[in-house]
C-alpha positions, 0 to 999 in steps of 0.5 A, spaced: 515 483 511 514 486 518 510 489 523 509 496 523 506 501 527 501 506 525 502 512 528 495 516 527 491 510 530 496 506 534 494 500 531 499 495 528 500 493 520 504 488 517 509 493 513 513 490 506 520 492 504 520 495 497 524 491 492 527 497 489 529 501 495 531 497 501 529 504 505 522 504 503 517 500 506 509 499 504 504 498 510 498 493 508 493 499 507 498 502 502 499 497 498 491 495 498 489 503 495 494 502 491 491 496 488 484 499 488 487 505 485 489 501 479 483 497 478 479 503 477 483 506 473 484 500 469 476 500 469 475 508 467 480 508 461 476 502 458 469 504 460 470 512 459 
C-alpha cells in the first residue's frame, strides 16, 4: 500500500499494488466500486 494522488480532486488516496501485475495499482475509491459493483450484481442475479 501506498499513498496515491488523485489527480481530478487533488486529494490523497491510499493506492494497493495488484497482485497479478506489479505495474497496476487501485486506488481506495476503485477497489470500494468494485465492491459494491459485485454486491449488486450478486443481489440482481439472485433477485431478478
Amino acid at each position: 500500500m501506498k499513498y496515491g494522488v488523485d489527480t481530478l480532486l487533488n486529494e490523497k488516496e491510499r493506492m494497493w499494488k495488484s497482485q497479478l501485475d506489479k505495474d497496476l495499482w487501485y486506488s481506495e475509491s476503485e477497489i470500494h466500486d468494485l465492491i459494491i459493483n459485485e454486491e449488486i450484481n450478486k443481489l440482481e442475479r439472485r433477485f431478478g
